[in-house]
PDB file of N, H, CA, C and O in Angstrom:
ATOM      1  N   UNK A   1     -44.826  54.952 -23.970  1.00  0.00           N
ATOM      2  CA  UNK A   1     -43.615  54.324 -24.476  1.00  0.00           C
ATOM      3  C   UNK A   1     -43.204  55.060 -25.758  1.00  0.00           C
ATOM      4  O   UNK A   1     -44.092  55.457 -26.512  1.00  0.00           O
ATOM      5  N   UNK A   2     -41.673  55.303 -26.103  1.00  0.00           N
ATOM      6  H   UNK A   2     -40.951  54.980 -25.490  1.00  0.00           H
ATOM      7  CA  UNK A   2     -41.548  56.412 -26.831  1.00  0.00           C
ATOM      8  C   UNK A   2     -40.675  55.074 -28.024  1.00  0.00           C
ATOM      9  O   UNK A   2     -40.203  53.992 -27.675  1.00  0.00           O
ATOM     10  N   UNK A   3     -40.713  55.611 -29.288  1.00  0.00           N
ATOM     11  H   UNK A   3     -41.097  56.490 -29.572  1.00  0.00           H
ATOM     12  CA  UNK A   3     -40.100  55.271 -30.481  1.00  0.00           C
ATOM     13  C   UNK A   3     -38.153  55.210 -29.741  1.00  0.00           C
ATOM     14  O   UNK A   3     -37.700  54.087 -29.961  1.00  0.00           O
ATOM     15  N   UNK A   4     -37.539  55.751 -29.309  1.00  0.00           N
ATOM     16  H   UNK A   4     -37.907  56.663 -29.129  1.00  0.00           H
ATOM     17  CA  UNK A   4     -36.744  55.544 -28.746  1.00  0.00           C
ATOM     18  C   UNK A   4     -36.532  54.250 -27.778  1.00  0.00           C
ATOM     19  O   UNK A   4     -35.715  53.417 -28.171  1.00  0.00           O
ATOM     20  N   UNK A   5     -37.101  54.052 -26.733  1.00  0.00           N
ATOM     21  H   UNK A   5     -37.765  54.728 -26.413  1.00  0.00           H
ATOM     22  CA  UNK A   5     -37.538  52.778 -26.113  1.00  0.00           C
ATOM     23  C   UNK A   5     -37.085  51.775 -26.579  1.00  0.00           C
ATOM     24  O   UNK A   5     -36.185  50.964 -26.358  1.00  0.00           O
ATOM     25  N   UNK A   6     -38.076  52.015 -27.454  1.00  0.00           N
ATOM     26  H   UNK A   6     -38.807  52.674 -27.633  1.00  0.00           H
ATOM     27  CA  UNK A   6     -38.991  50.436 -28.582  1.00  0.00           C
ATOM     28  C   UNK A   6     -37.840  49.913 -29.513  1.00  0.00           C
ATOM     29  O   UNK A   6     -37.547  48.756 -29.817  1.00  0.00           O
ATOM     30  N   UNK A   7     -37.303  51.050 -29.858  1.00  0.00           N
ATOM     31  H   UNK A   7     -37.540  51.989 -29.611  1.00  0.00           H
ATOM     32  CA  UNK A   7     -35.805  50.220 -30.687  1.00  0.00           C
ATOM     33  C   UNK A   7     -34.962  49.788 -30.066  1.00  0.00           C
ATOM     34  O   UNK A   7     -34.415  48.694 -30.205  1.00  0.00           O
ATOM     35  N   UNK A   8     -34.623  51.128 -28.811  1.00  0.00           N
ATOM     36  H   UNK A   8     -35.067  52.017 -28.699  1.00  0.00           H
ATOM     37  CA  UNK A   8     -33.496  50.234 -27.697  1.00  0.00           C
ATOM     38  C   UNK A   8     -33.824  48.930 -27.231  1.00  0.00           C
ATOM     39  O   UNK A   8     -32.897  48.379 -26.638  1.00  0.00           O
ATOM     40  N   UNK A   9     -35.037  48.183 -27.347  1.00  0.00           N
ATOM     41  H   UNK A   9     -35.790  48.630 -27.829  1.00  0.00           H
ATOM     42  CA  UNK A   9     -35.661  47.268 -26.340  1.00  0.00           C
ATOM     43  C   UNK A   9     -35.028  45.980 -27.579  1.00  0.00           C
ATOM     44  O   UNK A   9     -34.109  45.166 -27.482  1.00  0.00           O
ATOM     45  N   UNK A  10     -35.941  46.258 -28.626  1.00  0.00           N
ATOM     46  H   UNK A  10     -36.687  46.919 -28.705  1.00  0.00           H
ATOM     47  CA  UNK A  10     -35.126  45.518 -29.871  1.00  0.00           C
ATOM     48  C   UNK A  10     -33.793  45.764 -30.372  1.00  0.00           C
ATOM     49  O   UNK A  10     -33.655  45.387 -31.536  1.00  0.00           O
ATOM     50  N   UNK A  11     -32.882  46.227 -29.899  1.00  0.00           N
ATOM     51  H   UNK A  11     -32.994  46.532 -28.953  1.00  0.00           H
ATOM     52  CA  UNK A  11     -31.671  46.166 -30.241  1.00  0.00           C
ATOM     53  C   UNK A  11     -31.118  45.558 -29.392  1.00  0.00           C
ATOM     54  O   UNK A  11     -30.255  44.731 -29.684  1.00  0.00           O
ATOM     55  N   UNK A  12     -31.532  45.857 -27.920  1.00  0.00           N
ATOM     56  H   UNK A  12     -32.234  46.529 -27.683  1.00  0.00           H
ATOM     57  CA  UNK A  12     -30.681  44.803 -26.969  1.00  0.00           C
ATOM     58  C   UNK A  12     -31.355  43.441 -27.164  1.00  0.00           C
ATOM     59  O   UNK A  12     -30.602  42.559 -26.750  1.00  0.00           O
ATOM     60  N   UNK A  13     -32.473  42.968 -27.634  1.00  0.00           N
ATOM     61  H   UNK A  13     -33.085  43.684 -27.971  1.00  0.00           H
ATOM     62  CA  UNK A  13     -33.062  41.911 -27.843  1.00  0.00           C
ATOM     63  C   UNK A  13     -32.167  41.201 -29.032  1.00  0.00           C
ATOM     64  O   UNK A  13     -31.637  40.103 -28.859  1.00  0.00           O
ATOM     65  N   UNK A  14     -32.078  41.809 -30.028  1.00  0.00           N
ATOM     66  H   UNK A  14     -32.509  42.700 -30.168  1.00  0.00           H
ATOM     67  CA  UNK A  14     -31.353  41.078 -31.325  1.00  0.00           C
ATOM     68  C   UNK A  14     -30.388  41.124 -31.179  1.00  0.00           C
ATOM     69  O   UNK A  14     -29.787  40.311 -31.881  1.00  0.00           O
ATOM     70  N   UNK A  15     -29.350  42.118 -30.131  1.00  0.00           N
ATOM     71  H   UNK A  15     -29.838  42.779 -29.561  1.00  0.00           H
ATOM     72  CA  UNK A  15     -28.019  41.748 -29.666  1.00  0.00           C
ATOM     73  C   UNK A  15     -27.945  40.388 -29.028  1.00  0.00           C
ATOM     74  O   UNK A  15     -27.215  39.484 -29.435  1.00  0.00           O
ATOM     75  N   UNK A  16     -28.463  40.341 -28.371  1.00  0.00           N
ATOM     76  H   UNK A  16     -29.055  41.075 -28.040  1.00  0.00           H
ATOM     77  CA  UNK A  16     -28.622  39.334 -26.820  1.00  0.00           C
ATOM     78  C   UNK A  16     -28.845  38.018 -27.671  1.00  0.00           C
ATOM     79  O   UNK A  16     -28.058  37.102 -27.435  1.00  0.00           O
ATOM     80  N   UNK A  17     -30.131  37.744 -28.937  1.00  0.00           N
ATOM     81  H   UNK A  17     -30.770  38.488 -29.129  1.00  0.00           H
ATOM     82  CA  UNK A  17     -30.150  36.249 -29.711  1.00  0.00           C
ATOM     83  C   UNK A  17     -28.673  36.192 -30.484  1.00  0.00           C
ATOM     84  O   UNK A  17     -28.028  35.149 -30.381  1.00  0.00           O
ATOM     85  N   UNK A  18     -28.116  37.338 -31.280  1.00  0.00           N
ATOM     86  H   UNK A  18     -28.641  38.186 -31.363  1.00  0.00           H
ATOM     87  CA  UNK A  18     -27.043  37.326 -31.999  1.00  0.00           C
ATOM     88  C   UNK A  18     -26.083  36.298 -31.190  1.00  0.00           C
ATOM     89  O   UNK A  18     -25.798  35.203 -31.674  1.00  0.00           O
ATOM     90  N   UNK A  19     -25.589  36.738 -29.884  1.00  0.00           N
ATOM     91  H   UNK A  19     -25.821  37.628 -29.491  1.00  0.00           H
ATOM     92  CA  UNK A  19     -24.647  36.419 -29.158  1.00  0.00           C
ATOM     93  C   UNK A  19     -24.766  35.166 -28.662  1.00  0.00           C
ATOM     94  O   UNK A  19     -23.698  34.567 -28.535  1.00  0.00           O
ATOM     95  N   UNK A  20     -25.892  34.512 -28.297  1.00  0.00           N
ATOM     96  H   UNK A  20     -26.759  34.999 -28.399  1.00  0.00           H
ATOM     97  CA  UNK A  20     -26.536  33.086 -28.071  1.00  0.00           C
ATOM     98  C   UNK A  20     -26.088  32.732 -29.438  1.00  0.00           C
ATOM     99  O   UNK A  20     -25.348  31.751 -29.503  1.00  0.00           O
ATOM    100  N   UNK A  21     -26.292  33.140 -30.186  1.00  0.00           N
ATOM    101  H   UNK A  21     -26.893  33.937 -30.133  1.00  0.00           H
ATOM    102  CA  UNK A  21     -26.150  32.269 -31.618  1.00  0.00           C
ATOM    103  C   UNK A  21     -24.947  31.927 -31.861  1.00  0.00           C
ATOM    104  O   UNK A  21     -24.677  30.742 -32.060  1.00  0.00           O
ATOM    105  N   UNK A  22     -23.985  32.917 -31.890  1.00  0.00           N
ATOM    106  H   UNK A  22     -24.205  33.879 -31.728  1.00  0.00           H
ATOM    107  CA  UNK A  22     -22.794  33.057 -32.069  1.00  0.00           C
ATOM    108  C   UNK A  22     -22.074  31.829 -30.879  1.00  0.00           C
ATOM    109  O   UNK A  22     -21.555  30.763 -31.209  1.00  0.00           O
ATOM    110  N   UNK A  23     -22.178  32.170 -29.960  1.00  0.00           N
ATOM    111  H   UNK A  23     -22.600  33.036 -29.692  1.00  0.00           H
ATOM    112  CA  UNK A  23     -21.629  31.104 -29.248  1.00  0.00           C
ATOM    113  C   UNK A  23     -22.375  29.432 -29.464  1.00  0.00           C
ATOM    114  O   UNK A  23     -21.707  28.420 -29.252  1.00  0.00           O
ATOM    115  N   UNK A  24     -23.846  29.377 -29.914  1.00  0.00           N
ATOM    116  H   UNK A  24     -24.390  30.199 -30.086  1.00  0.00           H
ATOM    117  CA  UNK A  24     -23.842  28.396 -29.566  1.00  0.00           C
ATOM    118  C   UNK A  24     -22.912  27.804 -31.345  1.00  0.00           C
ATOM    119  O   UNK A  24     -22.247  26.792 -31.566  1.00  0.00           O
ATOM    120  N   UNK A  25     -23.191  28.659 -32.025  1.00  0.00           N
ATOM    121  H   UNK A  25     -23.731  29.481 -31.846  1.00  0.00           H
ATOM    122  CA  UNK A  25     -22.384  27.447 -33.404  1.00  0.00           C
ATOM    123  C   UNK A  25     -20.888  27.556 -33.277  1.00  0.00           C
ATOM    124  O   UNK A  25     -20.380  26.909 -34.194  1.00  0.00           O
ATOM    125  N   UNK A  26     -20.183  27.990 -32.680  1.00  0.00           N
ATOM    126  H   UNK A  26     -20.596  28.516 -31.936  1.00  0.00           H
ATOM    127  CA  UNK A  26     -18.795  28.032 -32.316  1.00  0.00           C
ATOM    128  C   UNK A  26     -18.970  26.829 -31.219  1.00  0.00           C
ATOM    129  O   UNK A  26     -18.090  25.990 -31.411  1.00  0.00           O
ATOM    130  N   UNK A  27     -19.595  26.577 -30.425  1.00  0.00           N
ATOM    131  H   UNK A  27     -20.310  27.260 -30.268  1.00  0.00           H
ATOM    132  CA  UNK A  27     -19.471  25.486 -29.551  1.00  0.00           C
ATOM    133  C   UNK A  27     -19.405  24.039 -30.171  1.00  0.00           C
ATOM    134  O   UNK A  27     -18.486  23.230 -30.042  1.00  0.00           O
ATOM    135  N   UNK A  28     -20.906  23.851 -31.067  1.00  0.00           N
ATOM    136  H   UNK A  28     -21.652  24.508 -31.172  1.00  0.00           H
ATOM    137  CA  UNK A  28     -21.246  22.749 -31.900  1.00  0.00           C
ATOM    138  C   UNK A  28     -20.532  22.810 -32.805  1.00  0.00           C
ATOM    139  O   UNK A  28     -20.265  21.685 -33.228  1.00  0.00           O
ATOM    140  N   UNK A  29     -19.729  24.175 -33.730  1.00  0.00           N
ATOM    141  H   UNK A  29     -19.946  25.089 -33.387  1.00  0.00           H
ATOM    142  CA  UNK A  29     -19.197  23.508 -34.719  1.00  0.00           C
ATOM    143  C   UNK A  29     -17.845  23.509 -34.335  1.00  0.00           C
ATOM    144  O   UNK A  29     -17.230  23.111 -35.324  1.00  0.00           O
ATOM    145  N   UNK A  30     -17.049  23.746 -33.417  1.00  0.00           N
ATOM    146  H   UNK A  30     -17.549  24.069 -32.613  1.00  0.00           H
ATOM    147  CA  UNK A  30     -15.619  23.222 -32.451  1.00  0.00           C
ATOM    148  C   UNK A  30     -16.116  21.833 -32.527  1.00  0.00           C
ATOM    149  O   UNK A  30     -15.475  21.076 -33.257  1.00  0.00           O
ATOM    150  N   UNK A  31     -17.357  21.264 -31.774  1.00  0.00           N
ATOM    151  H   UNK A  31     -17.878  21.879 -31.181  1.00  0.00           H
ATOM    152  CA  UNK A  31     -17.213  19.684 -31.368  1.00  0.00           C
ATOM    153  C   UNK A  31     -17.339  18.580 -33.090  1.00  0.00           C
ATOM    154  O   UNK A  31     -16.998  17.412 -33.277  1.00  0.00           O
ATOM    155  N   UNK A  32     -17.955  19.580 -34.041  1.00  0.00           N
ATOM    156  H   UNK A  32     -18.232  20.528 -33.889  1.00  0.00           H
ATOM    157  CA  UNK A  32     -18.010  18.824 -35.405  1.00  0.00           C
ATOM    158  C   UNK A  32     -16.874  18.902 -36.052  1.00  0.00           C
ATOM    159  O   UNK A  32     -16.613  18.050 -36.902  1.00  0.00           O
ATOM    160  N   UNK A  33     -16.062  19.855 -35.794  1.00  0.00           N
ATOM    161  H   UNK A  33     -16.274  20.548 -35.104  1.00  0.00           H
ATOM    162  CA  UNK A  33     -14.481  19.609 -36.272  1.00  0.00           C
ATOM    163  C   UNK A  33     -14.187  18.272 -35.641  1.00  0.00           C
ATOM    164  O   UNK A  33     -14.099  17.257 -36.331  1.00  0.00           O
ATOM    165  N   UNK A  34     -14.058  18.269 -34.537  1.00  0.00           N
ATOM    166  H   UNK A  34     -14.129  19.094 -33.977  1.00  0.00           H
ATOM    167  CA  UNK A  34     -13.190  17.191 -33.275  1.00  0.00           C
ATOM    168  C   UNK A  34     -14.217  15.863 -33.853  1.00  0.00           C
ATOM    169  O   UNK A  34     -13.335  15.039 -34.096  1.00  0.00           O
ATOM    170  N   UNK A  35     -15.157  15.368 -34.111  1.00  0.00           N
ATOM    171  H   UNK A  35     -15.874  16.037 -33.913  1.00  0.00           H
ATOM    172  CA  UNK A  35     -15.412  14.392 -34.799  1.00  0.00           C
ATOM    173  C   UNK A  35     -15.410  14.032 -35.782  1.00  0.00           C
ATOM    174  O   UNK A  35     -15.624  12.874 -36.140  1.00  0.00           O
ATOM    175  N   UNK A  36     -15.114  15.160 -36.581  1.00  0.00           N
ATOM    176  H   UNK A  36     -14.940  16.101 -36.290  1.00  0.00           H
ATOM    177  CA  UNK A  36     -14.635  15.179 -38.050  1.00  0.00           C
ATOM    178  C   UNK A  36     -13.124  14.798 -38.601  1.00  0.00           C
ATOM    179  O   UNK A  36     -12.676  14.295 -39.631  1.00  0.00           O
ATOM    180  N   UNK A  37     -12.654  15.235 -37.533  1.00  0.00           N
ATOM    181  H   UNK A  37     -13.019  15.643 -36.695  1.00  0.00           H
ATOM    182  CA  UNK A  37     -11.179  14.686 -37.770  1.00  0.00           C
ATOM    183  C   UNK A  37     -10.449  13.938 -36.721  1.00  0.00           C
ATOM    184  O   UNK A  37      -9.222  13.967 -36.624  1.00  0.00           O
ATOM    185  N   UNK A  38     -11.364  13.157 -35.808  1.00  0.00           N
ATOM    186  H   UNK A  38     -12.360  13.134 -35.887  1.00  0.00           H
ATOM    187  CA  UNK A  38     -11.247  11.595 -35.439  1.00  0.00           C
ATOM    188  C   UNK A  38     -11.535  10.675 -36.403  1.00  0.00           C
ATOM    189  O   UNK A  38     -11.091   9.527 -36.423  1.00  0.00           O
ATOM    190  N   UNK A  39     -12.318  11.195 -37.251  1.00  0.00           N
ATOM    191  H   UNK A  39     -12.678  12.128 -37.234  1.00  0.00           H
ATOM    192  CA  UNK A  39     -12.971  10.145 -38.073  1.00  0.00           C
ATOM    193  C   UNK A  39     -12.221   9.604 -39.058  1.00  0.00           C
ATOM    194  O   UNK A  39     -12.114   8.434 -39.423  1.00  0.00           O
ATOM    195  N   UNK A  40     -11.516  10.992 -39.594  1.00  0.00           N
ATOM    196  H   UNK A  40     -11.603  11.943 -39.297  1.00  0.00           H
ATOM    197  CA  UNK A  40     -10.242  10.650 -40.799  1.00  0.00           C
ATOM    198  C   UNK A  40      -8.851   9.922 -40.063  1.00  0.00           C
ATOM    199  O   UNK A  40      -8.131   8.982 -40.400  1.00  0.00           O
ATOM    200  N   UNK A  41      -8.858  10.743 -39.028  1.00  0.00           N
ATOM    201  H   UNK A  41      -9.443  11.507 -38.754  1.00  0.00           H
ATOM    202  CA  UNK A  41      -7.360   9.367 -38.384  1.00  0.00           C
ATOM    203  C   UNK A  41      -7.920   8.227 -38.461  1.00  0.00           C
ATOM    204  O   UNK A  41      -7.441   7.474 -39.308  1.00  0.00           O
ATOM    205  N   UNK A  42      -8.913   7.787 -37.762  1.00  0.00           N
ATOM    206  H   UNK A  42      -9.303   8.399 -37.074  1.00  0.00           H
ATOM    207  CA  UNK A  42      -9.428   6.671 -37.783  1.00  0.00           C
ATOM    208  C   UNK A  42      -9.521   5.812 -39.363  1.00  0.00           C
ATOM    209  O   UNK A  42      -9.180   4.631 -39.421  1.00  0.00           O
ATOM    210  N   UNK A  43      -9.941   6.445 -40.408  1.00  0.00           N
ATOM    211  H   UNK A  43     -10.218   7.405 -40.360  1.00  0.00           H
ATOM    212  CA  UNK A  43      -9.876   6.392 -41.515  1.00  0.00           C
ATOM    213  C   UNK A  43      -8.463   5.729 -41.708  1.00  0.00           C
ATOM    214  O   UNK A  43      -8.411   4.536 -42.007  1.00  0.00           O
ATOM    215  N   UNK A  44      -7.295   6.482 -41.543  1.00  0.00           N
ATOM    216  H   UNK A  44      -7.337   7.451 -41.300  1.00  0.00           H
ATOM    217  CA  UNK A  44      -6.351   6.889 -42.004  1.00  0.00           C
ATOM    218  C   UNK A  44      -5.678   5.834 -41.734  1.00  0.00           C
ATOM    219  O   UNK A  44      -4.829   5.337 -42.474  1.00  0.00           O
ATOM    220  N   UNK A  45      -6.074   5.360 -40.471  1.00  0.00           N
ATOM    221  H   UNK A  45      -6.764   5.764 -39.870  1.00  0.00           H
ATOM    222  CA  UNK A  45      -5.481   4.464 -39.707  1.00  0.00           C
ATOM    223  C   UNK A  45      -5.834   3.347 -40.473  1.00  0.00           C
ATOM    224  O   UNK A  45      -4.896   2.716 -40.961  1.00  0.00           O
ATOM    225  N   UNK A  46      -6.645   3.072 -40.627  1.00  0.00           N
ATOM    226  H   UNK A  46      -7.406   3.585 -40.230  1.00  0.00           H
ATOM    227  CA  UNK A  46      -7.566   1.603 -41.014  1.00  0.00           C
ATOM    228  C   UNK A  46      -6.617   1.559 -42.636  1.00  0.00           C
ATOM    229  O   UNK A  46      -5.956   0.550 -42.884  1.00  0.00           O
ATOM    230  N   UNK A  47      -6.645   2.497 -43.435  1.00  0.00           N
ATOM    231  H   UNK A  47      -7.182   3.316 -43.233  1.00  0.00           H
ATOM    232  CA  UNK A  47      -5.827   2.662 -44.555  1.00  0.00           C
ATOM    233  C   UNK A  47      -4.509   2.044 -44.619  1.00  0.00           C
ATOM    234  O   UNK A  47      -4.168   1.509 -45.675  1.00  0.00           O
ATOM    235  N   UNK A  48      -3.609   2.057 -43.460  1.00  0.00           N
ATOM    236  H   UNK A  48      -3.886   2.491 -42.603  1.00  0.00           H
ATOM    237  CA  UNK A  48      -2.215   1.791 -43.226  1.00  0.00           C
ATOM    238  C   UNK A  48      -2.249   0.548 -42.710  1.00  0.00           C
ATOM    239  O   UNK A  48      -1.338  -0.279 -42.750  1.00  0.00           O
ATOM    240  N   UNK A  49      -2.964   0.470 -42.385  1.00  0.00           N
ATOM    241  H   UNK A  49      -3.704   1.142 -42.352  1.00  0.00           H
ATOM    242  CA  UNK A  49      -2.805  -1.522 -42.138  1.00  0.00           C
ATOM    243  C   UNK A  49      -2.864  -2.317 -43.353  1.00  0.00           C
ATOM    244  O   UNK A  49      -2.774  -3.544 -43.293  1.00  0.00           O
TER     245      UNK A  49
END
């Protein structure tokens, strides 16, 4: 196994978690916006009565 390999192997490896990562906090933090700002209408709402 050559020094060449061994980095390609870890570069597509730390690409590949990067991209899991990346999508998964764009997923969770899209859905923490959307409860974050139900919460203030809701708020907002309760305010105006």
């Amino acid at each position: 196994m050559t020094w060449e390999l061994i980095w390609k192997i870890v570069f597509i490896v730390v690409l590949s978690l990067f991209a899991v990562m990346a999508v998964a906090v764009t997923v969770l933090g899209a859905r923490d916006v959307r409860k974050l700002l139900a919460r203030l209408k809701d708020e907002q709402s309760k305010d105006d009565e």
